[in-house]
C-alpha positions as CSV (number, residue, x, y, z in Angstrom):
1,X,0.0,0.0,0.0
2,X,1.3,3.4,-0.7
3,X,2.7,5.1,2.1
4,X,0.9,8.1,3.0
5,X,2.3,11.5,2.9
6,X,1.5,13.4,6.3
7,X,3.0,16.7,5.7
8,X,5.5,18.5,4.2
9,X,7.7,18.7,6.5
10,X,6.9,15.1,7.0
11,X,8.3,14.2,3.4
12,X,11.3,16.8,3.8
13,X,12.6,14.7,6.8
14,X,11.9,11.4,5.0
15,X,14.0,12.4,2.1
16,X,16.7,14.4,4.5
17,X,17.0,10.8,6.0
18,X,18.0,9.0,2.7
19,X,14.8,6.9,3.0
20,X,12.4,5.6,-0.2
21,X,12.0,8.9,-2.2
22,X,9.2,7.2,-4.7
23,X,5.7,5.8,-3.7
24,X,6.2,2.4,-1.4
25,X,4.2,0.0,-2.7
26,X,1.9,-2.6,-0.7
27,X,3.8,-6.0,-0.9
28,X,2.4,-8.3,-3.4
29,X,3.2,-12.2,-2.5
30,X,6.2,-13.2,-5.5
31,X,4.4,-15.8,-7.3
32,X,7.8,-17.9,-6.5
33,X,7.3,-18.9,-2.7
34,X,10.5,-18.8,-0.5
35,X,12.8,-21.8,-0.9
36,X,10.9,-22.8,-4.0
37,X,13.3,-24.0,-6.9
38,X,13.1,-23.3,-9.8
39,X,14.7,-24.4,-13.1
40,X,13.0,-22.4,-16.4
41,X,11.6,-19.2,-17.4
42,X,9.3,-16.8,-19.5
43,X,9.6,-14.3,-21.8
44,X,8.4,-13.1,-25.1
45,X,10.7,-12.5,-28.3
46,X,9.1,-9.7,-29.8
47,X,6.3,-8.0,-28.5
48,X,6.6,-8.1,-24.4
49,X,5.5,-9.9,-21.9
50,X,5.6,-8.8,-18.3
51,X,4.2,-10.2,-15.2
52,X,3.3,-9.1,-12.0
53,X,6.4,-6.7,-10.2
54,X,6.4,-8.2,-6.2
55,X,7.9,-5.9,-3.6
56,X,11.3,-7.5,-2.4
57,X,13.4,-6.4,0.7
58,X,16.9,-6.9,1.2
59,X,16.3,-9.8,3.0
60,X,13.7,-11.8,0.7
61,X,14.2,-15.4,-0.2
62,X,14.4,-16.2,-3.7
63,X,13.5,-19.0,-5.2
64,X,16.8,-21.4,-5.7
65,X,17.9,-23.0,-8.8
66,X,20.6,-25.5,-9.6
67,X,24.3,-23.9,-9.9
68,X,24.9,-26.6,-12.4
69,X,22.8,-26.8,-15.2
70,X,20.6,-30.2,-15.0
71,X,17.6,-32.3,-16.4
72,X,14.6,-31.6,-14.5
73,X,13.3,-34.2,-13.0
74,X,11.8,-36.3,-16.5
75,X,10.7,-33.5,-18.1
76,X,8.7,-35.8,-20.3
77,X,7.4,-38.3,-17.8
78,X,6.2,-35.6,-15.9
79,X,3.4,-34.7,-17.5
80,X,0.6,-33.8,-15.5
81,X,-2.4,-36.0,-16.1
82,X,-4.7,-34.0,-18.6
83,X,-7.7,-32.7,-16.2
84,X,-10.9,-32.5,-17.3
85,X,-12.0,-28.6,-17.8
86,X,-15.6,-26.7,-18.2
87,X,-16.0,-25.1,-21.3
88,X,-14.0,-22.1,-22.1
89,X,-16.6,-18.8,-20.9
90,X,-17.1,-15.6,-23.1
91,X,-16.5,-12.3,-21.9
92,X,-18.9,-9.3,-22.5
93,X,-18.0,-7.7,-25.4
94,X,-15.7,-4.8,-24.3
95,X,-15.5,-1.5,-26.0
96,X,-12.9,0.9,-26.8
97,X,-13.1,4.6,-26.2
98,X,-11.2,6.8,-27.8
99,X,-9.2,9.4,-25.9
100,X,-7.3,12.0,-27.2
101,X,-6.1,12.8,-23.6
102,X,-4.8,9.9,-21.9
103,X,-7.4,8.9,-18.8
104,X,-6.9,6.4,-15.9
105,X,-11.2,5.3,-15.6
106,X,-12.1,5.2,-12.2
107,X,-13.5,2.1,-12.6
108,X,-12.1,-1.2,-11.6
109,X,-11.0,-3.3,-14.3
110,X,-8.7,-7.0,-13.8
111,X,-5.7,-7.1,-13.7
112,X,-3.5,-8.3,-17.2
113,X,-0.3,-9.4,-15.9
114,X,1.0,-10.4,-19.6
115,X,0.1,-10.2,-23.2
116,X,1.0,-11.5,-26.5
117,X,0.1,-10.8,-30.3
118,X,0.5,-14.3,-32.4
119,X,1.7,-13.4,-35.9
120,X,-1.5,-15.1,-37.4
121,X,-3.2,-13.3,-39.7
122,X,-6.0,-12.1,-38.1
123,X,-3.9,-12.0,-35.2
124,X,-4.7,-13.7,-32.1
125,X,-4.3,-12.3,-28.5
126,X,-3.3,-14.1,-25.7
127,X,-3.3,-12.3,-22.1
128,X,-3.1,-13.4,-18.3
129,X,-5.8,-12.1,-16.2
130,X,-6.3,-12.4,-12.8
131,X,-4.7,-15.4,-12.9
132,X,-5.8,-17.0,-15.7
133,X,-5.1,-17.2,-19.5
134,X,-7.4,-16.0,-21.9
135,X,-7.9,-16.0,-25.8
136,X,-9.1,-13.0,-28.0
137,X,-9.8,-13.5,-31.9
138,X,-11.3,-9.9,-32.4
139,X,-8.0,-7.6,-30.9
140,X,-9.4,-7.3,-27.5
141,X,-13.0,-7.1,-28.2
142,X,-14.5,-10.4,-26.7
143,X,-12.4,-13.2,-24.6
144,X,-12.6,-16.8,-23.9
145,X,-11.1,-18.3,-20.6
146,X,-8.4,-21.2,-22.7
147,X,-8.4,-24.8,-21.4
148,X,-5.8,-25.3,-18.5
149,X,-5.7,-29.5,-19.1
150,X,-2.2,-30.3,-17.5
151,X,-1.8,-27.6,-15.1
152,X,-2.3,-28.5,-11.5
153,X,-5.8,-27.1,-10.5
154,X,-4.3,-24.6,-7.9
155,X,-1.3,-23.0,-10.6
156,X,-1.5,-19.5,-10.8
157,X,-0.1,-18.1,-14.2
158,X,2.4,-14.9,-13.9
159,X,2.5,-15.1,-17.9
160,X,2.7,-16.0,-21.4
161,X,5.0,-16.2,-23.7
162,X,5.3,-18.2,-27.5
163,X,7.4,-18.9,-30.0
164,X,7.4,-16.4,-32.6
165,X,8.7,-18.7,-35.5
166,X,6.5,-21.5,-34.4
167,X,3.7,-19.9,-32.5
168,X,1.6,-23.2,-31.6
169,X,4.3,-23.4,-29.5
170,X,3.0,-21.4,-25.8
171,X,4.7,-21.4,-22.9
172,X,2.9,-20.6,-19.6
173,X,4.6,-19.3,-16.5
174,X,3.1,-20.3,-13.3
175,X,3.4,-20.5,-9.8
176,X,4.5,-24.6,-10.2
177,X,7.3,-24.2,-13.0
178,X,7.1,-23.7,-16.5
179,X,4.5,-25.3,-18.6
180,X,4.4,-25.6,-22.5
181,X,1.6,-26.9,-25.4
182,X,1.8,-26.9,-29.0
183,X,-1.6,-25.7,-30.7
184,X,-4.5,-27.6,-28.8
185,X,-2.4,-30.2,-27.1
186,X,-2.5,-30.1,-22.9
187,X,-0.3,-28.7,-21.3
188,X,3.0,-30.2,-20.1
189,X,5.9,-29.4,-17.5
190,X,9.0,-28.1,-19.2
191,X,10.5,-27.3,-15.6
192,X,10.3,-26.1,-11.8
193,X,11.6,-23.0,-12.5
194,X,9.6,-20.3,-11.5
195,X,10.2,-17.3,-13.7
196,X,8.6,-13.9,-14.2
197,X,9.6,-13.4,-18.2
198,X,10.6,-15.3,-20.7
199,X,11.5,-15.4,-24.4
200,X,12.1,-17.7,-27.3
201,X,15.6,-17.2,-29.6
202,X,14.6,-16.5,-32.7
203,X,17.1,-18.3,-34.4
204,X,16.8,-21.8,-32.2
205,X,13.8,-22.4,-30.5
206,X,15.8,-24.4,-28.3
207,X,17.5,-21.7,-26.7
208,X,15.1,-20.1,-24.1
209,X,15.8,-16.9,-21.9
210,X,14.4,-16.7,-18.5
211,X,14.0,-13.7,-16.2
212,X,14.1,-14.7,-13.0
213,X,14.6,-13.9,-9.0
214,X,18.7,-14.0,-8.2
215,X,19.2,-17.2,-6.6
216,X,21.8,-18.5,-3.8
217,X,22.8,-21.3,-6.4
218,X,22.7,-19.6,-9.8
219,X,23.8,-16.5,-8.3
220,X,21.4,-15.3,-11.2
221,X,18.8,-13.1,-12.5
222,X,18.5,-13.9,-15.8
223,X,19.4,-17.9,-16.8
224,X,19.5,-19.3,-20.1
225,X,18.9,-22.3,-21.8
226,X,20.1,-24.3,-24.6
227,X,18.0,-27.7,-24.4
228,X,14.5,-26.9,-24.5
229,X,13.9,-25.6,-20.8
230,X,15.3,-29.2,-19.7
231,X,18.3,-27.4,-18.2
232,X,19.6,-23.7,-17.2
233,X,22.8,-21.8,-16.8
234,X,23.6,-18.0,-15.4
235,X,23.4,-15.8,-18.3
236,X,23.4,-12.2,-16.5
237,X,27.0,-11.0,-16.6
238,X,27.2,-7.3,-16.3
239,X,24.1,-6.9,-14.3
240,X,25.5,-6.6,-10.6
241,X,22.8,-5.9,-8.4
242,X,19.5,-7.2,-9.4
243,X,17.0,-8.3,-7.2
244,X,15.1,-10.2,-10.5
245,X,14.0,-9.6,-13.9
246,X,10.4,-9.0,-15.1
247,X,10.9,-8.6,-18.5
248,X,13.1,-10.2,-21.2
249,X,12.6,-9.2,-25.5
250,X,14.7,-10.0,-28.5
251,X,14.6,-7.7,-31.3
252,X,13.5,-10.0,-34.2
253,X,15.4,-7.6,-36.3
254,X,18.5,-8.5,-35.5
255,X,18.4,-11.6,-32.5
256,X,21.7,-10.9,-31.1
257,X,20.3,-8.3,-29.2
258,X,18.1,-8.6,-26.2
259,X,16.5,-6.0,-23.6
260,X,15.8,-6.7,-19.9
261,X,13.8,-5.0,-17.4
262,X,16.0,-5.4,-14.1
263,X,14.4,-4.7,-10.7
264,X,16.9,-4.2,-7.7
265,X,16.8,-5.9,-4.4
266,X,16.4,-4.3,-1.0
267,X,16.7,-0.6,-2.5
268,X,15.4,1.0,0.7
269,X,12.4,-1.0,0.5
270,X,11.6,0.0,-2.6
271,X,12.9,-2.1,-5.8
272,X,13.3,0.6,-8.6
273,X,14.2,-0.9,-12.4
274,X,16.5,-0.4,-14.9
275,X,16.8,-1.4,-18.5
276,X,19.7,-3.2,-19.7
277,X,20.9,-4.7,-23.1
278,X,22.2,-7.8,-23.6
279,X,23.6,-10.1,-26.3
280,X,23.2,-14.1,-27.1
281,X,26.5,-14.4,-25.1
282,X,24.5,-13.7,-21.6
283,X,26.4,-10.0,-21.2
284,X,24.6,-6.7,-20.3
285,X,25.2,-3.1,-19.5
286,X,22.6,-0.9,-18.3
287,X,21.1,1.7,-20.5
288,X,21.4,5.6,-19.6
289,X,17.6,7.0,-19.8
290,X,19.1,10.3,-20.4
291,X,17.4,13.2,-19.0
292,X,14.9,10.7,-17.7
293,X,17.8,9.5,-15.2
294,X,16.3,9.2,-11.6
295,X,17.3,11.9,-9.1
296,X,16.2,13.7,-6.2
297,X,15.9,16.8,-8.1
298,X,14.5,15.1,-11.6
299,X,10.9,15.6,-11.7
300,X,11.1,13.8,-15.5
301,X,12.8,10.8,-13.4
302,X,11.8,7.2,-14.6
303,X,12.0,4.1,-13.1
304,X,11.5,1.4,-15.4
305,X,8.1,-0.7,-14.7
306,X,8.3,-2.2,-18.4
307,X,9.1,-2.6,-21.9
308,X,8.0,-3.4,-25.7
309,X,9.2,-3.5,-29.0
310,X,7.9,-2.3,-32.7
311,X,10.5,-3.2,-35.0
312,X,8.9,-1.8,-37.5
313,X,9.1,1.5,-36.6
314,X,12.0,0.6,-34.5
315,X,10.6,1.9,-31.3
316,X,11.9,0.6,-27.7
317,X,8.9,2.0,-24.8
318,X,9.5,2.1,-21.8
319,X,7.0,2.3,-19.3
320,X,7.7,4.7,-15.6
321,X,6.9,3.7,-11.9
322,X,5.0,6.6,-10.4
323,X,7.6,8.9,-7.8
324,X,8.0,11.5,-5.6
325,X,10.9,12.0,-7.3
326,X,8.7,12.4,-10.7
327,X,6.0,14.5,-8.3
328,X,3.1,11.5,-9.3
329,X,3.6,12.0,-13.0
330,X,2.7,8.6,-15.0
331,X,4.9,8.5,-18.1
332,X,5.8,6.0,-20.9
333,X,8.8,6.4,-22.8
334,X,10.6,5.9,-26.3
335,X,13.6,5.4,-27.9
336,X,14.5,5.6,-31.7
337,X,17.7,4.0,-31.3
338,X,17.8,1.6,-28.7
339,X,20.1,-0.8,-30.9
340,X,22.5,2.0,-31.4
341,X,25.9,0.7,-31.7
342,X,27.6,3.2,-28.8
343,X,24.9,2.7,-26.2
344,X,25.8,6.1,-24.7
345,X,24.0,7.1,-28.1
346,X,20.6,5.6,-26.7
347,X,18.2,8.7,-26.6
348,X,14.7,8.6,-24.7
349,X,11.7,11.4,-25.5
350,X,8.3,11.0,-23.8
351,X,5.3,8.8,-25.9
352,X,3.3,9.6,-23.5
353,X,2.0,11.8,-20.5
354,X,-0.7,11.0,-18.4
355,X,-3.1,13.3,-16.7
356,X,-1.1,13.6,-13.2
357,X,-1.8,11.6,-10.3
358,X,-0.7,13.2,-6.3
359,X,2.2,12.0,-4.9
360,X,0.1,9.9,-1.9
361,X,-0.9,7.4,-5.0
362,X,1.7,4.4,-6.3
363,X,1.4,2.9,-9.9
364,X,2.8,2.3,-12.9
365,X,2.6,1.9,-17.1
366,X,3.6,-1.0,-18.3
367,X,3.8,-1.7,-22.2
368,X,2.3,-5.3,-22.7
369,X,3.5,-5.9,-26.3
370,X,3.6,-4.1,-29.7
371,X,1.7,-5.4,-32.9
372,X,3.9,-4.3,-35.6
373,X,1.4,-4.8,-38.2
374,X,-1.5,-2.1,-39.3
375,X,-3.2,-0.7,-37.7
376,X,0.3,-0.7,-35.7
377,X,-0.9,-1.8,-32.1
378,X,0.6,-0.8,-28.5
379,X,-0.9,-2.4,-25.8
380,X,-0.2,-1.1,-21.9
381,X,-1.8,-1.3,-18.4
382,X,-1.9,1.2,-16.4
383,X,-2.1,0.7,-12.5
384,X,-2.9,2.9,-9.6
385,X,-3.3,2.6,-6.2
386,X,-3.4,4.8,-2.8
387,X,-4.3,4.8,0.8
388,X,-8.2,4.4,1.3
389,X,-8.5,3.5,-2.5
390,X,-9.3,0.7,-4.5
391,X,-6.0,-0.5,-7.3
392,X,-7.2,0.7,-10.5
393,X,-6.2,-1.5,-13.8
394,X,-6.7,-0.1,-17.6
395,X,-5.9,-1.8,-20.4
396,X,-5.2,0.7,-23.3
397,X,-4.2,0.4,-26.8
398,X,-2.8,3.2,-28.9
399,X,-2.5,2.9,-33.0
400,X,-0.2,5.9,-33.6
401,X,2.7,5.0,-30.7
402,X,1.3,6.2,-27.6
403,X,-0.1,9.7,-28.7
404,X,-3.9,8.6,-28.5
405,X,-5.0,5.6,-26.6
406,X,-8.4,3.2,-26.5
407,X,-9.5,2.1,-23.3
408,X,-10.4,-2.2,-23.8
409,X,-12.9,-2.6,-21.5
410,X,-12.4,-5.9,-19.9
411,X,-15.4,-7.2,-18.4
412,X,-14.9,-8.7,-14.8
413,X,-16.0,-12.3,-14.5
């Protein structure tokens, strides 16, 4: 829950003291229990996935993973028994309002953790809500609750994530491991491993990159794989301080590189996130967010909640934790050249800038994932939350890059 802001002089001796200078968030349970272990991951190669940001302290358990790469226990014999499922519900038809001014509705929405665009043509949504995976055939219009057959009946799904190249190929990312099916086949475990992002090479679908929390044994935050999921190795060189990744992307325009959404662990409470590069060799260095740098004194200060890409237009977003260093601002970002060469080249300018929100409130915007295709599609949530207050989830999707948005009204169940 946000902390709330008393007074003034309240807040000036907080931030005299050194203490969290952004909105501290309730603590949301990690989806990976303490002392669970985990051995895969999530993550989409193209448009993004994210799932659900928990709030870590210094001295959280994360789940553990095996320092040496091995098999999970018979990944193939381990199949869960296919369970029998009701059939999949329809959602209300939702319906999108335009909005030339960016608007947070006051009314409660659920909560979309993760989302990806198949490149069928229609395409086909995918997205994690509440919990649960759901299918759209109409770009957000109507859903369907998919079959779970094969996940154990109390598995909660962080997110989604598929192969781009091969897209009956999904992989789910739950609370007990990593689960995948290809087209309308049941689901089957791939691994323990608990991970909150996950994405697909696109050049061998073998090789699988998993964002996950830093472990004791892999000494890790993001672990990849070369076998299918069977088996994972540290893959995070460069990245020093990370408490655990929520989101992983390769640019399908050139798959050597990757982007990572790295939160830290035990920043004063509060786990602010950084975006890194990487390369197929498992090495990263952070990217400078230029005059969006955090600082006391930055009221443009962004800390990284999420990311997508349109490699069409060649657009990286970035989407901004609400502050009090940013003075409640909600922003999403952009860069034009976040494959630049030099990354001291990387330059950020603002997509978007919603309506402001007061300091007492936490939140975020999140991109989801980016159809590339027309009408070009950027899909992001927007969350908000505040002392007395109900959280408040929008889904939105923009056509022209984050200068208008649609609201996708997602009916509860």
């Amino acid at each position: 829950m946000c902390s709330r802001r008393i007074a003034i002089v309240a807040v000036a001796a907080i931030l005299l003291l050194g203490l969290l200078p952004g909105c501290k968030r309730q603590p949301v349970t990690p989806s990976t229990p303490p002392g669970a272990t985990p051995s895969a991951v999530r993550s989409p190669a193209g448009p993004l996935e994210t799932a659900t940001m928990p709030e870590a302290t210094a001295t959280e358990p994360a789940p553990t993973a095996s320092a040496t790469p091995e098999p999970s226990p018979t990944p193939t014999s381990t199949r869960l028994a296919p369970t029998p499922t009701a059939p999949p519900a329809t959602r209300p038809p939702a319906t999108a309002r335009p909005s030339a001014t960016p608007t947070a509705p006051a009314e409660v929405q659920p909560a979309v953790t993760s989302l990806v665009v198949t490149p069928d043509d229609p395409p086909v949504l995918y997205a994690v809500i509440e919990g649960r995976l759901y299918r759209s055939q109409d770009r957000g219009a109507t859903w369907s609750e998919e079959p779970r057959t094969g996940l154990p009946p109390e598995a909660e799904l962080n997110g989604v994530a598929i192969d781009y190249r091969h897209p009956e190929t999904m992989y789910a990312l739950t609370s007990a491991g990593i689960y995948r099916r290809q087209g309308a086949a049941p689901w089957g475990l791939v691994n323990t491993l608990r991970a909150k992002a996950l994405a697909v090479d696109l050049t061998d679908p073998q090789v699988l990159w998993a964002g996950i929390y830093r472990t004791t044994e892999l000494n890790a935050v993001i672990v990849k794989s070369e076998d299918g999921g069977r088996t994972w190795g540290k893959a995070d060189w460069g990245i020093e301080w990370g408490g655990w990744t929520t989101d992983i992307l390769v640019d399908p325009s050139n798959p050597n590189i990757l982007w990572a959404v790295v939160r830290a662990e035990g920043h004063r409470g509060w786990p602010p996130g950084d975006v890194y590069r990487g390369g197929r060799n498992g090495h990263w260095e952070k990217l400078s967010l230029g005059p969006f740098t955090p600082a006391y004194d930055n009221v443009q200060s962004c800390f990284v909640s999420g990311i997508a890409y349109d490699p069409n237009a060649n657009l990286l977003f970035a989407g901004c934790d609400l502050s009090y260093f940013n003075q409640g601002t909600l922003r999403l970002l952009r860069s034009p050249n976040a494959d630049a060469p030099d990354s001291s080249t990387v330059r950020w300018e603002v997509a978007t800038q919603f309506p402001k929100e007061s300091v007492d409130v936490c939140g975020a915007v999140r991109p989801l994932a980016v159809d590339a295709r027309e009408p070009r599609s950027l899909y992001a949530s927007t969350t908000i939350e505040g002392f007395g207050m109900p959280r408040r989830y929008t889904i939105l999707v923009s056509h022209d890059h984050g200068a208008t948005w649609q609201t996708l009204g997602l009916a509860p169940r």
